[in-house]
TITOR-768805 format. One record per residue: y, z, x of N, C-alpha, C, O in turn. Coordinates in steps of 0.1 Angstrom, whole numbers. Example, Ala and Ser with C-alpha at 12.3 -4.5 7.8 and 13.67 -1.06 7.14 Angstrom:
! residues 2
[[-57,78,132],[-45,78,123],[-33,78,132],[-33,85,142]];
[[-22,71,128],[-11,71,137],[0,79,129],[11,80,134]];
END
This chain:
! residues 311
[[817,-556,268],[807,-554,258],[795,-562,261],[784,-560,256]];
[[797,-574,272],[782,-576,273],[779,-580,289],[773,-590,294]];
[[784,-569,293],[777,-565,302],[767,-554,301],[761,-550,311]];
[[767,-548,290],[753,-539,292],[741,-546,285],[731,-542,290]];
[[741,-553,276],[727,-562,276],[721,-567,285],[709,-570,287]];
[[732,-569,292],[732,-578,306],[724,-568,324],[718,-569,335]];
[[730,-561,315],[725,-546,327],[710,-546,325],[701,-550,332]];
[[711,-539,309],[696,-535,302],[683,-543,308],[673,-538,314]];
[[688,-560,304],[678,-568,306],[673,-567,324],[662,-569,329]];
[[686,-565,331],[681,-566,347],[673,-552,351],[668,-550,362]];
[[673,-546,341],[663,-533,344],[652,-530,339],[644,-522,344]];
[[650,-538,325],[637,-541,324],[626,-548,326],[615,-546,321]];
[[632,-561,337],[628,-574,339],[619,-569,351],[608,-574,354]];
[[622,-560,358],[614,-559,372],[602,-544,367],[591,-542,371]];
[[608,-537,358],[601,-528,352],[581,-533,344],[571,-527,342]];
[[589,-551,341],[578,-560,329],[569,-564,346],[558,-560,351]];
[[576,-568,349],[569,-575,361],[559,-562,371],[547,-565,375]];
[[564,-553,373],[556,-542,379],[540,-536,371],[529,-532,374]];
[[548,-538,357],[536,-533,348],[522,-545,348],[510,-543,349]];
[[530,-558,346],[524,-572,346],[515,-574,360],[504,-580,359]];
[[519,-567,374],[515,-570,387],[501,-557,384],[490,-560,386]];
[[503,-542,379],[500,-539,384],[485,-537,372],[477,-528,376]];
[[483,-544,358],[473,-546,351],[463,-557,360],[450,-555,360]];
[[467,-567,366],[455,-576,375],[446,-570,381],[434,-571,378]];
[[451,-560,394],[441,-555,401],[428,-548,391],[417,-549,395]];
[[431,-541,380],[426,-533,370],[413,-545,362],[401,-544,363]];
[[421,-555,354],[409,-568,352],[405,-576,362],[398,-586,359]];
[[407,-573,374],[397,-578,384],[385,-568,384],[374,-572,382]];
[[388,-560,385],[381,-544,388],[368,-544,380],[357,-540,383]];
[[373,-549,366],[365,-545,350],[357,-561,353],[345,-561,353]];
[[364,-574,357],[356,-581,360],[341,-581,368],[329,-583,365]];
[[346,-578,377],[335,-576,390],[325,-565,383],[313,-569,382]];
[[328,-553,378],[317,-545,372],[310,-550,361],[300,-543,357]];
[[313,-561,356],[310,-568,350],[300,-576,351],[290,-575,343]];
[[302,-585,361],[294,-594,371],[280,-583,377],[268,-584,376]];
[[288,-575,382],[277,-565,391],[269,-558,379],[259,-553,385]];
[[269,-556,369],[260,-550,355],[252,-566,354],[241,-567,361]];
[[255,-575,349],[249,-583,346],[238,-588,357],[226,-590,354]];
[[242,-589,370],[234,-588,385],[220,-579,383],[208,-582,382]];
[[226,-567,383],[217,-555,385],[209,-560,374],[199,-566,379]];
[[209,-561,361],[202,-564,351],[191,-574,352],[179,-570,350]];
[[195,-588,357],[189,-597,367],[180,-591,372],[169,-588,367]];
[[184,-589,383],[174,-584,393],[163,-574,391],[152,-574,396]];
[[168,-565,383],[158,-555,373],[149,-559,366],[139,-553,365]];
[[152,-575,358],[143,-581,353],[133,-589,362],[121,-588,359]];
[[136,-595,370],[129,-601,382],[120,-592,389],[109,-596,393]];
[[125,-577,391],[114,-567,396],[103,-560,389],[94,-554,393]];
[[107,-562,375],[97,-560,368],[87,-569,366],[75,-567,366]];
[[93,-579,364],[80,-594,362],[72,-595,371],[60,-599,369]];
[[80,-590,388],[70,-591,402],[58,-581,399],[46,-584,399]];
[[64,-569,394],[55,-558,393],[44,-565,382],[33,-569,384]];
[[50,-566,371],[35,-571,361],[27,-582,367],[15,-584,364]];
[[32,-591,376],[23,-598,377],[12,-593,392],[2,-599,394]];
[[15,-584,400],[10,-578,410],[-1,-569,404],[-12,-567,410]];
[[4,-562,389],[-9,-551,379],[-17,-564,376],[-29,-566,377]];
[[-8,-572,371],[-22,-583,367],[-30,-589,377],[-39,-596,374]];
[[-27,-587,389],[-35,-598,397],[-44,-583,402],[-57,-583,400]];
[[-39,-575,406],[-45,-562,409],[-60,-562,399],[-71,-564,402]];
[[-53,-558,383],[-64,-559,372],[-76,-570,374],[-88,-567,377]];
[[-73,-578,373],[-86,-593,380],[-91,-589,390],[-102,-594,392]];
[[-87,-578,399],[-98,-577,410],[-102,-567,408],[-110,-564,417]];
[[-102,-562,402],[-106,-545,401],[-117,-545,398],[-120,-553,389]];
[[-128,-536,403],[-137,-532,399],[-146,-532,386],[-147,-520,383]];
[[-151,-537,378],[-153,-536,361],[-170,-528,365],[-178,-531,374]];
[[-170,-517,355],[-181,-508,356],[-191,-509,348],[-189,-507,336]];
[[-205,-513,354],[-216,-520,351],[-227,-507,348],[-229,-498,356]];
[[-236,-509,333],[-243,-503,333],[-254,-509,342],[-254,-520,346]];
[[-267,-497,346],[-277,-505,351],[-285,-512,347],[-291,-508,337]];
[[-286,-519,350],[-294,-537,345],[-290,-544,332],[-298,-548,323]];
[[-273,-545,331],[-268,-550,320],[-264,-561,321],[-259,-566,311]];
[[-264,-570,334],[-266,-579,340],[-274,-588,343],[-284,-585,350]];
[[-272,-598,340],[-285,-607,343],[-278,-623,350],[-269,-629,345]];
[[-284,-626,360],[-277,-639,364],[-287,-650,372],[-295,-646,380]];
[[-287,-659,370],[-300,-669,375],[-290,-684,388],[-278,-685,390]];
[[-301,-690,393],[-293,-695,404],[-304,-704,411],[-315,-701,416]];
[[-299,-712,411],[-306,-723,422],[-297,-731,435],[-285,-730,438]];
[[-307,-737,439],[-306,-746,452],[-314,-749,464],[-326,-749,460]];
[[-313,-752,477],[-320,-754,484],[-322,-747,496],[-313,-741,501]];
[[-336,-747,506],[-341,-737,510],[-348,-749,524],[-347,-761,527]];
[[-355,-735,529],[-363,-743,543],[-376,-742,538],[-384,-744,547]];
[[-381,-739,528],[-391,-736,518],[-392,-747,505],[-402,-748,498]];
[[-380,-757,504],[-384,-761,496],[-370,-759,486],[-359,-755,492]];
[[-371,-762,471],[-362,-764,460],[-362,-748,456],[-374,-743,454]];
[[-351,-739,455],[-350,-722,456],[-345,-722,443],[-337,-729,438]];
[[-353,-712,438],[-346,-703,422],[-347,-692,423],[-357,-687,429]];
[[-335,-686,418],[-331,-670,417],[-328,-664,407],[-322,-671,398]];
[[-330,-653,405],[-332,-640,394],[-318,-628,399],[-316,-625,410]];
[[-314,-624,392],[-312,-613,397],[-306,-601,389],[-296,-606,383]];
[[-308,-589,386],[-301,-577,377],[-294,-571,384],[-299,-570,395]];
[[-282,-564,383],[-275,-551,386],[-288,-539,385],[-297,-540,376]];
[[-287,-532,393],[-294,-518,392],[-281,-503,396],[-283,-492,393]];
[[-271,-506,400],[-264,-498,402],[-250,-505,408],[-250,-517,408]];
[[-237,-497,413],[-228,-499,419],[-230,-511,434],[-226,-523,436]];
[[-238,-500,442],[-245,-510,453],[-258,-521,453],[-259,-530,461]];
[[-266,-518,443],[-280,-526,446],[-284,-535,434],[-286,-534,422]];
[[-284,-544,443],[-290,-561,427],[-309,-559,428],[-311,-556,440]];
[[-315,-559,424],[-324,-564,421],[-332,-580,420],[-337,-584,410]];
[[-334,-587,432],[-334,-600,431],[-345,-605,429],[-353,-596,434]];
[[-354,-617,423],[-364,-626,427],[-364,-639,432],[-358,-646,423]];
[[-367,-643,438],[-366,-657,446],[-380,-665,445],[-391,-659,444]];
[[-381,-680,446],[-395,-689,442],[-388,-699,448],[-376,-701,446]];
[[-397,-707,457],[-393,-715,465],[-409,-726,467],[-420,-723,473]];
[[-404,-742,459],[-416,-752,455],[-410,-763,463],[-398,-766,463]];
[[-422,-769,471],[-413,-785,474],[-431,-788,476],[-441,-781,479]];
[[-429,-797,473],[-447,-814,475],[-442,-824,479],[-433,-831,475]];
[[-451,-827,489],[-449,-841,492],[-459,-847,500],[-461,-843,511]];
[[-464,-857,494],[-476,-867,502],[-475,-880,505],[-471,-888,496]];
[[-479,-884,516],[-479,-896,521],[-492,-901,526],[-501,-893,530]];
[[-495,-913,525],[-509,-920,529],[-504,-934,534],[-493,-940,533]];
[[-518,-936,541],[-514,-952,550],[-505,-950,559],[-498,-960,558]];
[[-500,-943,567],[-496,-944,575],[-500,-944,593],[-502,-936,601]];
[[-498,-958,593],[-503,-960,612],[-495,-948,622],[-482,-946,622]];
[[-504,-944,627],[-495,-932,639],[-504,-940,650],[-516,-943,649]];
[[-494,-943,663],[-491,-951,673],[-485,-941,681],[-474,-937,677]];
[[-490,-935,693],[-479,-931,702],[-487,-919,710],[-499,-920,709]];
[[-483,-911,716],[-485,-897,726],[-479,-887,719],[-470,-891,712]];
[[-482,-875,719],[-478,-863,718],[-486,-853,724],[-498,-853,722]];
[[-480,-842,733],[-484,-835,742],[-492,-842,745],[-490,-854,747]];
[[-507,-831,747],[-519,-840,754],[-528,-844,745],[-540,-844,747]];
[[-521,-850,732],[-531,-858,723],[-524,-870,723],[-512,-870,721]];
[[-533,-881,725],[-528,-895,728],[-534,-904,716],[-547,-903,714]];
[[-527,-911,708],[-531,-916,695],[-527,-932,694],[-515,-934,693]];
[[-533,-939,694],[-535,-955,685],[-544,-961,679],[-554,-966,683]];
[[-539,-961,666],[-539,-969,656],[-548,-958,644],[-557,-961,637]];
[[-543,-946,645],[-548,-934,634],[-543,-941,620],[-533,-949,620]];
[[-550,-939,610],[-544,-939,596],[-544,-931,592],[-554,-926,591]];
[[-534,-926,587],[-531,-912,585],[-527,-912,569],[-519,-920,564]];
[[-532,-899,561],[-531,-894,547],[-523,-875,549],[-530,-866,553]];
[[-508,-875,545],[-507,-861,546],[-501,-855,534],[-495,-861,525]];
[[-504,-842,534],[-491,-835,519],[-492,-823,528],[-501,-818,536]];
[[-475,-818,522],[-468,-809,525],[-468,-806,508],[-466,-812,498]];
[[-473,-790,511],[-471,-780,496],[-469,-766,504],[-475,-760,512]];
[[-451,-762,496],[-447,-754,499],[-443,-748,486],[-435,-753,478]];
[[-450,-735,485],[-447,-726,471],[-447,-711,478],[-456,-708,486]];
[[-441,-704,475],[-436,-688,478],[-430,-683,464],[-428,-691,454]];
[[-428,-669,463],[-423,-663,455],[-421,-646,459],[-433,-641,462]];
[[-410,-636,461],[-410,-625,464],[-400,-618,457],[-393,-625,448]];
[[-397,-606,459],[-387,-599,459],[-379,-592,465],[-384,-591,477]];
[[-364,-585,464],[-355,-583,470],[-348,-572,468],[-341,-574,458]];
[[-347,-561,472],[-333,-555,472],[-322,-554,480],[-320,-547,490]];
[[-312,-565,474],[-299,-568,477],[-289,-553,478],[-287,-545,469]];
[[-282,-550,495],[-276,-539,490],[-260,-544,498],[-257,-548,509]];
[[-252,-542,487],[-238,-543,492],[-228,-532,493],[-222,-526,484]];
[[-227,-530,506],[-219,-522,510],[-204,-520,507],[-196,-510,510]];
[[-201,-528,501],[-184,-530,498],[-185,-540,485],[-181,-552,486]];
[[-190,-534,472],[-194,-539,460],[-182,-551,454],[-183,-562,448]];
[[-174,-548,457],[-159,-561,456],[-163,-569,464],[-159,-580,461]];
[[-170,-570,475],[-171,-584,484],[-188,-585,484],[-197,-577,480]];
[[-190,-600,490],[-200,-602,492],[-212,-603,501],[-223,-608,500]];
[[-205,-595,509],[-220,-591,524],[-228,-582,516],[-225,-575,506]];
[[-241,-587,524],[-251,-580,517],[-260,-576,530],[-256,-577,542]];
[[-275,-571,527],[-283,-569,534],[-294,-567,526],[-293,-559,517]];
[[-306,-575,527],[-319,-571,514],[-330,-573,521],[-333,-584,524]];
[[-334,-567,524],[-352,-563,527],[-358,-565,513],[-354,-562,502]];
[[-371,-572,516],[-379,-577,506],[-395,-577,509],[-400,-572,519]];
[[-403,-584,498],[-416,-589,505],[-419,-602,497],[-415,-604,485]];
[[-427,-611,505],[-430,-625,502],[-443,-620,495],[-452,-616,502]];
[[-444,-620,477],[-456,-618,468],[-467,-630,471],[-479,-629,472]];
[[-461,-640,472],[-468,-650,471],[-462,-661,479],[-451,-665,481]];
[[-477,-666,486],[-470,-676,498],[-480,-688,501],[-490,-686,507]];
[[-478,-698,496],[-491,-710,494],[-485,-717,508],[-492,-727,509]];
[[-473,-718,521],[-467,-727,526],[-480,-730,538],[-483,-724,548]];
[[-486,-743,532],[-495,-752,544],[-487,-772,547],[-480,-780,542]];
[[-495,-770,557],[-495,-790,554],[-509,-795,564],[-513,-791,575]];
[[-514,-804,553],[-531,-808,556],[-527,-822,560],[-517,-828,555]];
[[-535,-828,570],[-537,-840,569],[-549,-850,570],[-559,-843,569]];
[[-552,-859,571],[-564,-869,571],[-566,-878,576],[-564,-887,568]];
[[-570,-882,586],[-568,-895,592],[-577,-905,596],[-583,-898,605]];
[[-583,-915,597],[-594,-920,602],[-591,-927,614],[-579,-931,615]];
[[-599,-930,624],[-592,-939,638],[-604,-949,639],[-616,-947,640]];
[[-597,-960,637],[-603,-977,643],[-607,-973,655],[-604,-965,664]];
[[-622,-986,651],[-628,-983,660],[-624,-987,676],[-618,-998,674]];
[[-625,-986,686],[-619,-986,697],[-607,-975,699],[-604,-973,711]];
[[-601,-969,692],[-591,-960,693],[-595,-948,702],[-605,-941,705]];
[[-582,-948,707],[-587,-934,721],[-577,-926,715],[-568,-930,708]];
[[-579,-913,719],[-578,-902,718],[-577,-888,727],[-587,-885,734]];
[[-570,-884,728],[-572,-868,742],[-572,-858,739],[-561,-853,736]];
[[-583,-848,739],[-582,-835,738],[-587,-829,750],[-597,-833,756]];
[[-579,-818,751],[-576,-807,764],[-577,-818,775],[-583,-814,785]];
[[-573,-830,777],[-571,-837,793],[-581,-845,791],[-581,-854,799]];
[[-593,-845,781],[-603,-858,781],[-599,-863,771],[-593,-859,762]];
[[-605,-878,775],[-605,-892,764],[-616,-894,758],[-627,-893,763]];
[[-613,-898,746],[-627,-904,740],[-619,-915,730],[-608,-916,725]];
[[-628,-922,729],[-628,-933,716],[-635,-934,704],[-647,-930,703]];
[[-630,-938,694],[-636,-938,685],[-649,-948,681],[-647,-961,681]];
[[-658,-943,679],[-674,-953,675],[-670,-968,669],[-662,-967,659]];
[[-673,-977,671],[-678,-988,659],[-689,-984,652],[-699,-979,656]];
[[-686,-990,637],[-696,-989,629],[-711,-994,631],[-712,-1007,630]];
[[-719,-988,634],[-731,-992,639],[-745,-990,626],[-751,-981,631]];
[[-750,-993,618],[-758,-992,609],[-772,-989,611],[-779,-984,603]];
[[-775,-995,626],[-785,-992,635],[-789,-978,642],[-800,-974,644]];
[[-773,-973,648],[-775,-959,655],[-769,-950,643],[-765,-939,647]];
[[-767,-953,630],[-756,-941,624],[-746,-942,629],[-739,-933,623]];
[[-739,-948,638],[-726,-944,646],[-715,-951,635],[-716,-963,631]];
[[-704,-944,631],[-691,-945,620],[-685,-940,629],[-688,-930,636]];
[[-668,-951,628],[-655,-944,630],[-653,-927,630],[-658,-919,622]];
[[-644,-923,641],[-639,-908,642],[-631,-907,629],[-623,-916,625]];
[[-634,-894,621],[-626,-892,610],[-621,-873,612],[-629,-864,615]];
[[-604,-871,608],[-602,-861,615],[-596,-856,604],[-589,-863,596]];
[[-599,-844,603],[-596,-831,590],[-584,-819,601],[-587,-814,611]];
[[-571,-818,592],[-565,-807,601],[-558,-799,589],[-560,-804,577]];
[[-550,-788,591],[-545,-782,582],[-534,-774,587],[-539,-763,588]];
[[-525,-773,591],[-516,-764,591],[-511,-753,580],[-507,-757,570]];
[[-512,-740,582],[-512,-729,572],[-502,-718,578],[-504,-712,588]];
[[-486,-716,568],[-479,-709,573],[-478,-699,565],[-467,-698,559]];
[[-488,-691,562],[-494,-681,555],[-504,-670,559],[-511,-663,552]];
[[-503,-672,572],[-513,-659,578],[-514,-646,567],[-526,-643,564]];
[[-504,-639,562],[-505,-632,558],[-495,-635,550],[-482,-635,551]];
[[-507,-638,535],[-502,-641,523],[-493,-628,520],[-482,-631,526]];
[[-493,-621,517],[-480,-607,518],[-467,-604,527],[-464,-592,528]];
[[-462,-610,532],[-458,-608,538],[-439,-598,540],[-431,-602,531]];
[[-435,-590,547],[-418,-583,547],[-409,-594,550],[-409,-602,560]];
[[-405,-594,546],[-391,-605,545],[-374,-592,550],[-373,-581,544]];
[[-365,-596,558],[-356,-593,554],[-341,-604,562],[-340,-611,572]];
[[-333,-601,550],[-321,-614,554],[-307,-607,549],[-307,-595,545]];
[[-297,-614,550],[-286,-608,552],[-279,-623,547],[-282,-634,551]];
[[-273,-619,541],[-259,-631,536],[-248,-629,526],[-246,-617,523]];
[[-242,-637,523],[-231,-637,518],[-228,-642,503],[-235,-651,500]];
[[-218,-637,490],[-223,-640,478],[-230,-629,466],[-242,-629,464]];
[[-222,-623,460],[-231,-613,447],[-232,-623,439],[-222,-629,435]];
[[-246,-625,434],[-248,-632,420],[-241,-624,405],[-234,-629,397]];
[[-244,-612,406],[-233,-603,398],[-224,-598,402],[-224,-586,402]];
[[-211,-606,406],[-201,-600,411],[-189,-586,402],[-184,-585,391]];
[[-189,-580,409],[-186,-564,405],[-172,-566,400],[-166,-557,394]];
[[-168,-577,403],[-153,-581,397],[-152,-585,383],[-142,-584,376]];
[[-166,-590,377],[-160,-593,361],[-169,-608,361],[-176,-611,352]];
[[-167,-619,374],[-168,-629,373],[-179,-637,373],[-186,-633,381]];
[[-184,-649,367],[-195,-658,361],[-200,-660,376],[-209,-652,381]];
[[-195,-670,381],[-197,-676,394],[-200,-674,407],[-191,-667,413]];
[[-209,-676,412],[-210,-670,431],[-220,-684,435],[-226,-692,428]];
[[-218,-682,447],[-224,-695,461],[-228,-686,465],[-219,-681,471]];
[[-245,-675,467],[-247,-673,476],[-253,-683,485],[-256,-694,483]];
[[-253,-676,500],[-260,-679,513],[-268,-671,517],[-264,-660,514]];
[[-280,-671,525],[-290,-666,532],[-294,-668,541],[-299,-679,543]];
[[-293,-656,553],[-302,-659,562],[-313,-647,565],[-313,-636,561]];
[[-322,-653,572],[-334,-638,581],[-347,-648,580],[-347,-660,582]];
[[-356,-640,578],[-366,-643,583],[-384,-639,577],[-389,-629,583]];
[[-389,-644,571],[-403,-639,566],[-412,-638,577],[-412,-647,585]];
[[-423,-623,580],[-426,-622,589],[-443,-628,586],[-452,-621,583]];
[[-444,-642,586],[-458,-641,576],[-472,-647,587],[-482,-653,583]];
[[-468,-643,604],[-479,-643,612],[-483,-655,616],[-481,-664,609]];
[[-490,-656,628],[-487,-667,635],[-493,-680,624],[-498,-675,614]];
[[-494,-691,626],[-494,-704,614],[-511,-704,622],[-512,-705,634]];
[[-520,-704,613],[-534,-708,610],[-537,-723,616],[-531,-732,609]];
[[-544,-727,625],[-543,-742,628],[-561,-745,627],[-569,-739,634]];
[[-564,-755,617],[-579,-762,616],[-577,-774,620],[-568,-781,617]];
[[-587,-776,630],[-590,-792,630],[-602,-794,628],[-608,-785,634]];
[[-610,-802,620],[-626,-804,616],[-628,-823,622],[-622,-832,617]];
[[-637,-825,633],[-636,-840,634],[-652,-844,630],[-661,-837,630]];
[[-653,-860,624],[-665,-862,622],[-667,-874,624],[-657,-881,625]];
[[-677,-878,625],[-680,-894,632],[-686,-894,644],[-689,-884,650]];
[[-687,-906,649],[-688,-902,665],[-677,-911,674],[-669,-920,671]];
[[-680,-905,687],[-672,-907,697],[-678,-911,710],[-690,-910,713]];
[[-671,-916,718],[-677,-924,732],[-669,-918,742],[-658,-913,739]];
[[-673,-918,757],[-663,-914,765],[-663,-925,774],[-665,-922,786]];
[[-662,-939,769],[-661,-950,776],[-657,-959,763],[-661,-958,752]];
[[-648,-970,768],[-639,-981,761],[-652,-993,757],[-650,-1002,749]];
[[-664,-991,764],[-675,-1000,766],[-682,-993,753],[-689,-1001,748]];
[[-682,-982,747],[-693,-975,738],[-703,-980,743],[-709,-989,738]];
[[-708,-973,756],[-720,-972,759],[-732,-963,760],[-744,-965,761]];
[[-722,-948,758],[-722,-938,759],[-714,-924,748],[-705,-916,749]];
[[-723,-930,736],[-716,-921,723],[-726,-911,718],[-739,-911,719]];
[[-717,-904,711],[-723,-895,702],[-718,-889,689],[-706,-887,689]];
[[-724,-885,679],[-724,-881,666],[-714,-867,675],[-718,-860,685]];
[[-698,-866,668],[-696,-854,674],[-701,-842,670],[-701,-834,679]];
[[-706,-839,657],[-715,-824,655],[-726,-820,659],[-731,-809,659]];
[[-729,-833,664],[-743,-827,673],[-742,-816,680],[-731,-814,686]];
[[-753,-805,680],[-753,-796,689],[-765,-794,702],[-770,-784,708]];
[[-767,-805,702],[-777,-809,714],[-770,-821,723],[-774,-820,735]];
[[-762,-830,720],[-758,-839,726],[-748,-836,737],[-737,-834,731]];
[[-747,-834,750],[-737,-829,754],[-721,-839,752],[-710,-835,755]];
[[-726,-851,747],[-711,-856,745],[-706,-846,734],[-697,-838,737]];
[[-712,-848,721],[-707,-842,709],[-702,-826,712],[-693,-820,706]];
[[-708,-822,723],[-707,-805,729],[-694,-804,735],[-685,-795,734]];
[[-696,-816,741],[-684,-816,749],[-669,-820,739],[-658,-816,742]];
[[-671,-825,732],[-659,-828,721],[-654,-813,717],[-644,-808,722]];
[[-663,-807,706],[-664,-798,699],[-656,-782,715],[-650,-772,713]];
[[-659,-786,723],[-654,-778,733],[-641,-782,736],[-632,-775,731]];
[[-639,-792,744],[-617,-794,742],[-614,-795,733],[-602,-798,734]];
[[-621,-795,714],[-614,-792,706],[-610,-778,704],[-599,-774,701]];
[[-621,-770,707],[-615,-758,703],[-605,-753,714],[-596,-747,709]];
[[-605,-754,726],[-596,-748,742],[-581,-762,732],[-571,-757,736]];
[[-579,-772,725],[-568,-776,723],[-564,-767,708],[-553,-761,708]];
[[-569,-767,701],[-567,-759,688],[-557,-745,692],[-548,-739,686]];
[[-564,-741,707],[-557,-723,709],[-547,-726,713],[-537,-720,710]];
[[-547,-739,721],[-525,-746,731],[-521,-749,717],[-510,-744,719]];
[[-521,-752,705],[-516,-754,694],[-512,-740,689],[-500,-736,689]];
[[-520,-733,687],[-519,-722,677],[-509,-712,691],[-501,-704,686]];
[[-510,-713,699],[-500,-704,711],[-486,-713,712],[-476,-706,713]];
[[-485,-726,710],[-471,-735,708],[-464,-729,694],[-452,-727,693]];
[[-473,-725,685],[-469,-720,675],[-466,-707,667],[-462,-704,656]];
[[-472,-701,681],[-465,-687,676],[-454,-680,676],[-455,-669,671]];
[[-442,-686,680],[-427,-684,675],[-426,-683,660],[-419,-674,656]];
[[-434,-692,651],[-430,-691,633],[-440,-682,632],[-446,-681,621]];
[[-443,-676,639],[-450,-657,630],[-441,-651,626],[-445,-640,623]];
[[-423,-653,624],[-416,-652,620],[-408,-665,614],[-403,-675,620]];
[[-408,-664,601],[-408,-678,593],[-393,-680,586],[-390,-673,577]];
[[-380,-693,595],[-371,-687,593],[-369,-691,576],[-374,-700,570]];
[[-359,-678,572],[-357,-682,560],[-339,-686,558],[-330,-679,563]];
[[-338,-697,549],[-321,-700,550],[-325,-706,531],[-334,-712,525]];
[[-312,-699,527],[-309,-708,515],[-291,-711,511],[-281,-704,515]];
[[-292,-719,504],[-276,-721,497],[-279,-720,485],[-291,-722,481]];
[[-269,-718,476],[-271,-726,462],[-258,-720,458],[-250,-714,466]];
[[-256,-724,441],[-250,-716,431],[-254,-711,423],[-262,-718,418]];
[[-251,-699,415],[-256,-687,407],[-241,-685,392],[-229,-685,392]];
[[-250,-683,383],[-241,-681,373],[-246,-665,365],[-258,-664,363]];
[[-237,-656,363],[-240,-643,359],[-236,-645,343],[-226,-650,338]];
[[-246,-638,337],[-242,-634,321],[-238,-622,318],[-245,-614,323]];
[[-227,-618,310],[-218,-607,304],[-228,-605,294],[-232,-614,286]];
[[-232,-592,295],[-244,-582,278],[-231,-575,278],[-222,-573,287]];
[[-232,-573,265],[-221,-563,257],[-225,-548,268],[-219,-537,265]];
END
């Protein structure tokens, strides 16, 4: 009688254990799909976040669409002209509208000039000078690739004041060289009229106050992107003709260290003063020919520019 409980149980003991073995592989199975849902989900979220943030960075660059001249942006800095300010409107997709003004002054007096240069030889000049440099023109900026900042703008220089004058007087005994001759400057004589050489010059880089401008650089003051800020750069060139050279001398002069042999240089009977007034003008033309390379007047600027948003 108890051997069949005895039986029973040895038949359902390996029956528990088969069923027991063979539920694991099954919550492994449900596990891992588990794991692998939760993964996928992860990663799904991670590829989405890449994406929004690639539309957002995308968005920031994108193009923002500008009415014409709803823009306005201003800008300074510095130039080979001087202290630079800038203007500038949108007119379309490709083309800004710019204006440019370029001011610098500066004067000096009392200054001893001692030394050689070319074939003018100078001791003990006193010298009075100013540099005044004022321009003002316009620009059409055109960019070819409205998202970036190369440009190309042909313009013209409206206004162009750029000279430098100077003034000098030379002690008396002071020598001097024009076109390969020496002379000296007079002692004050009360008896013959004879006064110190006194010399008037002017350098003028304005041949032609009007002048075509065109330059190329880098930088939209109204950037097509949306944004306040730009650093433009400039370069090219104003074409404003060879530089104007005056020299006016007055006093008299000697062609001997003894002043034994002087003259009033304006005289027009004196062959000294003739002779002055003659290697001034044959040195005046070696000046103005050394200086005919700036009949193209280089133009360079930097700065920074700030753009305003109009509704």
């Amino acid at each position: 009688m108890e051997t069949y409980p005895v039986k029973r149980l040895a038949v359902f003991l390996p029956l528990l254990f088969l069923a027991a073995t063979s539920a694991l592989p099954g919550q492994s199975a449900g596990t891992s799909s588990s794991l692998a849902a939760q993964d996928s989900s992860s990663g799904g979220q991670q590829s989405r976040t890449a994406t929004a943030a690639k539309a957002t960075k995308a968005h920031k660059k994108a193009e923002v669409p500008l009415k014409p001249f709803s823009r306005v942006a201003l800008g300074g800095g510095m130039s080979l002209m001087g202290v630079n300010l800038q203007a500038a409107t949108n007119v379309n997709r490709y083309l800004n509208l710019r204006g440019t003004g370029n001011v610098f002054n500066y004067s000096a007096s009392n200054i001893s000039v001692n030394g050689s240069s070319g074939s003018v030889s100078t001791n003990g000049l006193n010298l009075n000078g100013q540099v005044n440099m004022a321009t003002a023109g316009v620009s059409l900026d055109y960019y070819p690739f409205p998202k970036h900042g190369l440009r190309l703008s042909p313009g013209v220089l409206l206004y162009n004041q750029n000279a430098i004058s100077a003034n000098a007087t030379a002690a008396a005994g002071t020598s001097f060289t024009l076109n390969g001759s020496t002379y000296y400057s007079a002692t004050a004589n009360a008896a013959t009229g004879a006064t110190p050489l006194n010399i008037d010059a002017n350098l003028g880089l304005n041949t032609h106050k009007q002048a075509f401008t065109i330059t190329t650089g880098w930088g939209n003051m109204i950037p097509r992107t949306g944004g306040h800020w730009s650093f433009p750069f400039e370069l090219g060139a104003a074409f404003t003709g060879t530089p104007s050279v005056n020299v006016n001398l007055t006093g008299w002069a000697c062609i001997d260290q003894a002043q034994t042999m002087c003259s009033d240089v304006t005289s027009t009977t004196n062959p000294i003063g003739l002779a002055v007034q003659s290697n001034l003008s044959a040195q005046v033309a070696k000046w103005k020919s050394d200086l005919d390379p700036l009949k193209a007047y280089p133009v360079f600027s930097f700065g920074v520019a700030y753009a305003f948003h109009g509704k």
